[in-house]
ROLO-406931 format. One record per residue (C-alpha): x, y, z; residue number from 1. Coordinates in steps of 0.1 Angstrom, whole numbers, plus 5000, padded with zeros to 4 digits. Example, Ala and Ser with C-alpha at 12.3 -4.5 7.8 and 13.67 -1.06 7.14 Angstrom:
// ROLO-406931
+------+-------+------+-----+
! east ! north !   up !   n !
+------+-------+------+-----+
! 5123 !  4955 ! 5078 !   1 !
! 5137 !  4989 ! 5071 !   2 !
+------+-------+------+-----+
// end
This chain:
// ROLO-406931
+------+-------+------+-----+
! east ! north !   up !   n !
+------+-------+------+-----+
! 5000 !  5000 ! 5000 !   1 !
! 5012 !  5037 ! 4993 !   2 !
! 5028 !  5050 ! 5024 !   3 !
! 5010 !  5087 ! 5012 !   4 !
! 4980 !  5072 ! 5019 !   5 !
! 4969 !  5080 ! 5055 !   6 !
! 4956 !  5052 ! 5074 !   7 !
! 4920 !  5056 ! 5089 !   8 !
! 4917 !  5026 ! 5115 !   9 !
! 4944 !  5005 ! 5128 !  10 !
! 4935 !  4978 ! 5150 !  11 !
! 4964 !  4960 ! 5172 !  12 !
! 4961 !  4926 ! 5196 !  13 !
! 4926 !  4932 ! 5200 !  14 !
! 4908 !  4903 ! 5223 !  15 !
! 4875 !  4902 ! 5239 !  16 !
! 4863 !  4873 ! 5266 !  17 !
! 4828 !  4862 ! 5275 !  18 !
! 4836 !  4844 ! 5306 !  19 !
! 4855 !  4815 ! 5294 !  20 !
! 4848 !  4824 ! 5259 !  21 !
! 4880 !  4838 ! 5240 !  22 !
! 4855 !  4857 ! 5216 !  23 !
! 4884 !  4877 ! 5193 !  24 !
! 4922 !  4864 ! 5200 !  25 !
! 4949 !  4891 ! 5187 !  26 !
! 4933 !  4901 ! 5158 !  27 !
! 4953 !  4934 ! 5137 !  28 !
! 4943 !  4952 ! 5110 !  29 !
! 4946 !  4986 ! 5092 !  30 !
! 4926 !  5003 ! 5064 !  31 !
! 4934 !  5031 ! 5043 !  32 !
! 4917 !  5060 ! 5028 !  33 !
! 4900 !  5052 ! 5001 !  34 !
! 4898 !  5015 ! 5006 !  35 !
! 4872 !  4989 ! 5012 !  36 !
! 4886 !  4964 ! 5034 !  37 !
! 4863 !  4930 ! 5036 !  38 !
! 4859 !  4917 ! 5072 !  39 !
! 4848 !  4876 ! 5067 !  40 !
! 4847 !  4844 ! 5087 !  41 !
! 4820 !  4820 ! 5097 !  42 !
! 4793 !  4825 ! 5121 !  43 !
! 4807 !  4834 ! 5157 !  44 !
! 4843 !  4836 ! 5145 !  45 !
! 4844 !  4873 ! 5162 !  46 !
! 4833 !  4896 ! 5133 !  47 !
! 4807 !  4913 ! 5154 !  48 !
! 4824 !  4913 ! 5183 !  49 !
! 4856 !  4932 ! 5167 !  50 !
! 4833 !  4951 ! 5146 !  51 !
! 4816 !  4964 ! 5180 !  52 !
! 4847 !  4975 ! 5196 !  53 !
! 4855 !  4995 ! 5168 !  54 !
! 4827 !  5010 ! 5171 !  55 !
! 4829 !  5015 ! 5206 !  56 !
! 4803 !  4997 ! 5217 !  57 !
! 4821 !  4971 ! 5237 !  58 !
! 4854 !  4977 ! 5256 !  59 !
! 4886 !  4952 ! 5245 !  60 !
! 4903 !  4933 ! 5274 !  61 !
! 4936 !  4940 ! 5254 !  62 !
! 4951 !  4957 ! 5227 !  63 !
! 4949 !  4991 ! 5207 !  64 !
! 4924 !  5006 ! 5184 !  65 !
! 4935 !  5038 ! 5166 !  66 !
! 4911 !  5058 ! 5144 !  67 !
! 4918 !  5092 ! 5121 !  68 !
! 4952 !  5089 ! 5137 !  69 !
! 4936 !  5096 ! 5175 !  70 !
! 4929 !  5067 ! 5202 !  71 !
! 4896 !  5054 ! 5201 !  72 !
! 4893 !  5033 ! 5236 !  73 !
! 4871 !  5051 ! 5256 !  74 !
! 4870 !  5081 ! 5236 !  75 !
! 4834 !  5095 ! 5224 !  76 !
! 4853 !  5123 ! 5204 !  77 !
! 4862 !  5101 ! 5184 !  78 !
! 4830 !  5080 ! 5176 !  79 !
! 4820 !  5113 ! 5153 !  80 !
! 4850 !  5099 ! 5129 !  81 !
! 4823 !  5063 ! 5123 !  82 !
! 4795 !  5058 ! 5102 !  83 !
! 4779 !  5029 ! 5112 !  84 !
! 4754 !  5006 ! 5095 !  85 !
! 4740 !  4975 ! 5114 !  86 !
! 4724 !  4950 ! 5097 !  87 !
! 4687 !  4954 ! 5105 !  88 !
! 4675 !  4982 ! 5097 !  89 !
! 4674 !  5010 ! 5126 !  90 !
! 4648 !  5035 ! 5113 !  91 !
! 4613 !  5045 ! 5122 !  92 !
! 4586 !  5028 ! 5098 !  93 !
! 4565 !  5055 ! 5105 !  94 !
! 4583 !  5085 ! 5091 !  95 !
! 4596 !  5096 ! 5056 !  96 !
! 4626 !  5092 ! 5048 !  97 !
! 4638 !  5128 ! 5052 !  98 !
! 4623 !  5127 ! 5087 !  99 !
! 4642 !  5099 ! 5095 ! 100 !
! 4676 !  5115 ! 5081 ! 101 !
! 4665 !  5149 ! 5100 ! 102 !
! 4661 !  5133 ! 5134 ! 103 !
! 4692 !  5109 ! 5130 ! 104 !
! 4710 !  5140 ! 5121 ! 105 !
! 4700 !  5162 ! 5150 ! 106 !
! 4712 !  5131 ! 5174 ! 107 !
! 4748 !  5142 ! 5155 ! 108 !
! 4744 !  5179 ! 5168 ! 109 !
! 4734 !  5188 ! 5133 ! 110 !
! 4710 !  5217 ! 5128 ! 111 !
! 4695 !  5241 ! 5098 ! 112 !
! 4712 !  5246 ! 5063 ! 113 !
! 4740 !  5222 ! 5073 ! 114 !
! 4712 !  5194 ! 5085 ! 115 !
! 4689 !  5201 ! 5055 ! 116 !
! 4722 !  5200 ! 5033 ! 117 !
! 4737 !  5165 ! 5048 ! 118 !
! 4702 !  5152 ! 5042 ! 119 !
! 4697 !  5163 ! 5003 ! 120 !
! 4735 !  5144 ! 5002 ! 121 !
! 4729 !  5119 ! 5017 ! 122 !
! 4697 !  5110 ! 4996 ! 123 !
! 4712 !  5115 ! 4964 ! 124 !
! 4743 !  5095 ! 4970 ! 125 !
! 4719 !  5065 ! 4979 ! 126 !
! 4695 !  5076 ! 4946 ! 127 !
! 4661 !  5079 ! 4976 ! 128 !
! 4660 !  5119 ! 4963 ! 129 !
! 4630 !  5114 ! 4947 ! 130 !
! 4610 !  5092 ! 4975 ! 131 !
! 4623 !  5117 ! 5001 ! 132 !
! 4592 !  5124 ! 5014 ! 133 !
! 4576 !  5092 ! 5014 ! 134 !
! 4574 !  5067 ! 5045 ! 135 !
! 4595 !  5043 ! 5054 ! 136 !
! 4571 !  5016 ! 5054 ! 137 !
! 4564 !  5022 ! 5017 ! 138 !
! 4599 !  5012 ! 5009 ! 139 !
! 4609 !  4983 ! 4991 ! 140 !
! 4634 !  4960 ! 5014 ! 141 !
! 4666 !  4971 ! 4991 ! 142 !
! 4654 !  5007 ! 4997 ! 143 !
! 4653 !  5002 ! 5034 ! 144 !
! 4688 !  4994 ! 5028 ! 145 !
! 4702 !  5021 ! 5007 ! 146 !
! 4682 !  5046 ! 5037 ! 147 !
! 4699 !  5027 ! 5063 ! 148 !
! 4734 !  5034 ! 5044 ! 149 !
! 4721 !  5073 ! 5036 ! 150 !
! 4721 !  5077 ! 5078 ! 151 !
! 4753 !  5066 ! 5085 ! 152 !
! 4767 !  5089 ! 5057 ! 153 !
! 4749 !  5122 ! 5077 ! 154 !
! 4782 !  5129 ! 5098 ! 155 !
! 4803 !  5125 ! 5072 ! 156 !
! 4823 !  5096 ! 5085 ! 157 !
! 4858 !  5090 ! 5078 ! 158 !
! 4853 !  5055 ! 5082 ! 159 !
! 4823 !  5035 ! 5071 ! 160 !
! 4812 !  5003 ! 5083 ! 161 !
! 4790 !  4981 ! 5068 ! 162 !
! 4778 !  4952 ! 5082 ! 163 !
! 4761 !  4926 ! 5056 ! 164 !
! 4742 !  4955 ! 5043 ! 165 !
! 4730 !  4936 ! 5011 ! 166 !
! 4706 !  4908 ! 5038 ! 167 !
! 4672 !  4902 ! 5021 ! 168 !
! 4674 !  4925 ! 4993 ! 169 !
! 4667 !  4919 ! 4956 ! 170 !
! 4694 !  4914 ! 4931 ! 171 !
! 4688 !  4947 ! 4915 ! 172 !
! 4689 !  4966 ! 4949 ! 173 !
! 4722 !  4946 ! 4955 ! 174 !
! 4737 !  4957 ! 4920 ! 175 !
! 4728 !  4996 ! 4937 ! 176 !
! 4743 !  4990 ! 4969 ! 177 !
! 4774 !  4976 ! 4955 ! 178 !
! 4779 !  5003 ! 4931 ! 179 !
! 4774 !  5027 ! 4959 ! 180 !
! 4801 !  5011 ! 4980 ! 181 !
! 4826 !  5012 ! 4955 ! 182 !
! 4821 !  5051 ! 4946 ! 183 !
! 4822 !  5055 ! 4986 ! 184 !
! 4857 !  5040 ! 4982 ! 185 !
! 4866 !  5063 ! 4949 ! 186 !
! 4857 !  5090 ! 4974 ! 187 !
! 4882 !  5089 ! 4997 ! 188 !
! 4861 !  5067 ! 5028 ! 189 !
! 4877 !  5043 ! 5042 ! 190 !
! 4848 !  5007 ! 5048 ! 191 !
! 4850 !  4980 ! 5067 ! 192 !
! 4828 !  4953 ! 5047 ! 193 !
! 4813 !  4924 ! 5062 ! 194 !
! 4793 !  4897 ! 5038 ! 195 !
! 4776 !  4865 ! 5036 ! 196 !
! 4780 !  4870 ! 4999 ! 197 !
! 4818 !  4863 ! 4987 ! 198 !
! 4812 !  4871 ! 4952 ! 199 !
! 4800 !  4910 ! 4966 ! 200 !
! 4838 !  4907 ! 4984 ! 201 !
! 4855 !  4899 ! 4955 ! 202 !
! 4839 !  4925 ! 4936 ! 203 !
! 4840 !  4952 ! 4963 ! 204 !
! 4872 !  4944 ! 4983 ! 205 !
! 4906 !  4955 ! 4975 ! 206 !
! 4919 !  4934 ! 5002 ! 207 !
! 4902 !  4910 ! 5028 ! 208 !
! 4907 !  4898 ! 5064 ! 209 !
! 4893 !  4861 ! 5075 ! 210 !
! 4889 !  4856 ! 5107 ! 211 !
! 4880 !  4823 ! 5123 ! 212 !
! 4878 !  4811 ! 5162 ! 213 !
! 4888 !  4843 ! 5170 ! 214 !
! 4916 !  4853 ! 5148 ! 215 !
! 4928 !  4868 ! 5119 ! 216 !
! 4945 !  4837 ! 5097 ! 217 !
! 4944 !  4855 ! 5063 ! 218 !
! 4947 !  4888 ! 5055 ! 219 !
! 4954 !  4903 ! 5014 ! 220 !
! 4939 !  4908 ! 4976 ! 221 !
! 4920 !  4880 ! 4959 ! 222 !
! 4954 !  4876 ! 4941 ! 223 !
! 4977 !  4874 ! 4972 ! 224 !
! 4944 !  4847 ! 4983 ! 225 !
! 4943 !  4828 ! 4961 ! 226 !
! 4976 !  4821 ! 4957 ! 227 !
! 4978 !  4807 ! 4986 ! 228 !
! 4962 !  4774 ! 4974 ! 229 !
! 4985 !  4767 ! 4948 ! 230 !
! 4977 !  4743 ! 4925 ! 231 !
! 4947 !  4731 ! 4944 ! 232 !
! 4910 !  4728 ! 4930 ! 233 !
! 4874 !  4739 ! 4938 ! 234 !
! 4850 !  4710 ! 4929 ! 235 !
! 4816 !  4716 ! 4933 ! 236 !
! 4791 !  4688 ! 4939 ! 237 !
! 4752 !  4682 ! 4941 ! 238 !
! 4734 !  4653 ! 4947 ! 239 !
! 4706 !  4633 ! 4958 ! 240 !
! 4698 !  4627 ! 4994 ! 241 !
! 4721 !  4636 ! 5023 ! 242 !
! 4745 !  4663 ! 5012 ! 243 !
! 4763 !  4660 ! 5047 ! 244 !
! 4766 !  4627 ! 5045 ! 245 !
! 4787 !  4637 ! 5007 ! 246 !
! 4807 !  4657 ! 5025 ! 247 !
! 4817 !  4633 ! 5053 ! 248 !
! 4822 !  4604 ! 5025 ! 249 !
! 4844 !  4631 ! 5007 ! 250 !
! 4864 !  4637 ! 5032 ! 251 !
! 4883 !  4602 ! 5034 ! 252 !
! 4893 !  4605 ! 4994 ! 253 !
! 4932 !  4611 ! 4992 ! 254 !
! 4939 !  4645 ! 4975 ! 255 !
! 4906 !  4659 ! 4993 ! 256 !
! 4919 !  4689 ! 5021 ! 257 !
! 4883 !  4704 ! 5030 ! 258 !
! 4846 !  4693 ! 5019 ! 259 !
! 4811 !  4712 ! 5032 ! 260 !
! 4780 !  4723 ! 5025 ! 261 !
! 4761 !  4756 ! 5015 ! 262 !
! 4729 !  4757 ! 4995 ! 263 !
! 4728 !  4720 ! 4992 ! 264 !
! 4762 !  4720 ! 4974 ! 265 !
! 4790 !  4701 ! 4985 ! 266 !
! 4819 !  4723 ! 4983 ! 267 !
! 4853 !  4706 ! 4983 ! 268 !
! 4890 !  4715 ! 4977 ! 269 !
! 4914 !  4688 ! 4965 ! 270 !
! 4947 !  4683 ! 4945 ! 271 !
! 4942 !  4679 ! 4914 ! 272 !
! 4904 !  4680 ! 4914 ! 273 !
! 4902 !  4660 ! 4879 ! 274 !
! 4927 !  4632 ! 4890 ! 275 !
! 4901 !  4632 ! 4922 ! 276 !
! 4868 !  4629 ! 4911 ! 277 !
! 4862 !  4589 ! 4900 ! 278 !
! 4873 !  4584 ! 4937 ! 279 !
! 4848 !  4607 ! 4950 ! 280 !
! 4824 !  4596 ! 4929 ! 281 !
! 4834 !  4557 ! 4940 ! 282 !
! 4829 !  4567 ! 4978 ! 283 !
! 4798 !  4583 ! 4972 ! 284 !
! 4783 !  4555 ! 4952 ! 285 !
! 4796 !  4537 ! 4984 ! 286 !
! 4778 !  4557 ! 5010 ! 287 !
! 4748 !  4553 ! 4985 ! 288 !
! 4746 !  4587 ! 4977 ! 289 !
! 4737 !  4599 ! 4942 ! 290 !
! 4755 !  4628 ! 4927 ! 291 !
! 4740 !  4646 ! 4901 ! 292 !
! 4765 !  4674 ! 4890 ! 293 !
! 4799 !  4678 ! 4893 ! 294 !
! 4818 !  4712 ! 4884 ! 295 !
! 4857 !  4721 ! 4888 ! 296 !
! 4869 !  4757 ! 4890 ! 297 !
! 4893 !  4776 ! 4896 ! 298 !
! 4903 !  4787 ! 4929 ! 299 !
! 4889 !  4820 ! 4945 ! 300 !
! 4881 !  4836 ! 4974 ! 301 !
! 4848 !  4810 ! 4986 ! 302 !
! 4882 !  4784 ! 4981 ! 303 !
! 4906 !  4802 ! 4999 ! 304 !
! 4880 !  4802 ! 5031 ! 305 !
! 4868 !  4772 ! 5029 ! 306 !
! 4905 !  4757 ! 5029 ! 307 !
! 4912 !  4779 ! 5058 ! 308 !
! 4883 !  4775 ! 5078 ! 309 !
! 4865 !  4740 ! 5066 ! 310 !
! 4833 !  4758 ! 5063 ! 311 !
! 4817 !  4773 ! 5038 ! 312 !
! 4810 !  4812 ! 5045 ! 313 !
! 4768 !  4809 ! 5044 ! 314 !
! 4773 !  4779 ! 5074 ! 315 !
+------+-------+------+-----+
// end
């Protein structure tokens, strides 16, 4: 990364215990201007939690957390530097959506031409202009969204974080969201990015962080990734029946490093995928399992985790 760049959040040897739960374990990160760092691991690996003590929410039992270039442990000065956008929706069904900006934006301290300005901005960067004055509860769910992004732009963050912010939303709305991510990027925010979706991260992302149990054990671009498989396949498989008990059978083939399951798929990552498949497909015949497509690709970033973690990211 260009050393001109100024960096906008550096995390250090952050960790976080719920009794004897180690929630996060060490994990480190920075994000400069201008980028849009991807935050991704499997259900309770410690997104939230690191994401919430960021955001100040919760208080780490160790390590640093540095925003804008001023410590943010403790500080509510500094909480003016975040934008933050949960994954429900926090708004109020019952009032338009320029009602909703206005009264989110008075909570900032913001008041007359500067509120009424920050609120025409932040509709027209999230394309709700022209529904401004229509309620909430008229809103398609990809419009929710996009509203719930337009508030945590009102204080003009210098980080942005998004957390799944693409949930339940159609694939149009989801083309919208994206695009407006990426321009928040060309514009100088820094985002932190958190997805179900790893296509949106490989499209969105110029570098990502995977955490798992706790900690980060990746961190790069989809190139710097990916390479870490070598020459290592994806093979994708879909059957009849059980598709746990695929992945278990999987499992015991030679060549096979990590198998499971998302959307009924098996998901696998093997040596030589092609050399691999007539003895997956002899030890699923075996289990009595029928598969019913088979499909090897090349490794990317849904690889890269799985191998890492031994899930898939929707688990």
């Amino acid at each position: 990364m260009d050393a001109a760049v100024p960096i906008v959040l550096e995390c250090s040897g952050l960790r976080k215990s719920f009794g004897d739960r180690l929630a996060v374990d060490g994990v480190g990160f920075h994000i400069a201007e201008g980028e849009v760092y991807g935050l991704l691991g499997p259900n309770g690996a410690g997104k939230t939690t690191t994401i919430r003590m960021i955001c100040g929410l919760l208080s780490p039992d160790a390590g640093s957390i540095t925003i804008a270039g001023r410590p943010a442990i403790g500080s509510l000065a500094v909480k003016r530097f975040i934008g933050y956008v949960p994954q429900d929706v926090a708004l109020y069904p019952d009032l338009t959506a320029r009602e909703n900006l206005e009264f989110l934006g008075r909570l900032h301290g913001l008041g007359g031409k500067i509120l009424a300005e920050r609120v025409d901005e932040a509709l027209n960067l999230t394309d709700l202009a022209d529904r401004r004055n229509d309620r909430l509860d008229s809103y398609s769910g990809g419009m929710k969204r996009r509203l719930n992004i337009a508030a945590g732009l009102l204080n003009h963050p210098k980080l942005l974080i998004l957390d799944e912010p693409t949930v339940g939303v159609d694939p149009q709305s989801r083309h919208a969201i994206l695009e407006r991510v990426q321009e928040f990027g060309r514009q100088g925010l820094a985002v932190v990015y958190t997805t179900h979706y790893m296509e949106e991260a490989e499209r969105v992302c110029a570098r990502v962080g995977i955490i798992d149990h706790g900690r980060l054990v990746a961190e790069g671009t989809r190139r710097e990734l990916v390479s870490r498989l070598g020459a290592q396949d994806r093979i994708d498989l879909s059957a009849t029946g059980d598709p746990q008990k695929l992945a278990e059978v999987s499992r015991t083939v030679p060549g096979v490093s990590s198998a499971a399951v998302a959307d009924h798929t098996v998901h696998l990552i093997a040596a030589d995928g092609r050399h691999v498949l007539p003895a997956l497909l002899e030890a699923a015949e075996a289990a009595q399992v029928s598969v019913t497509s088979v499909d090897v690709v090349e490794p990317d970033l849904e690889a890269v985790f799985l191998d890492l973690t031994g899930t898939a990211l929707r688990e």
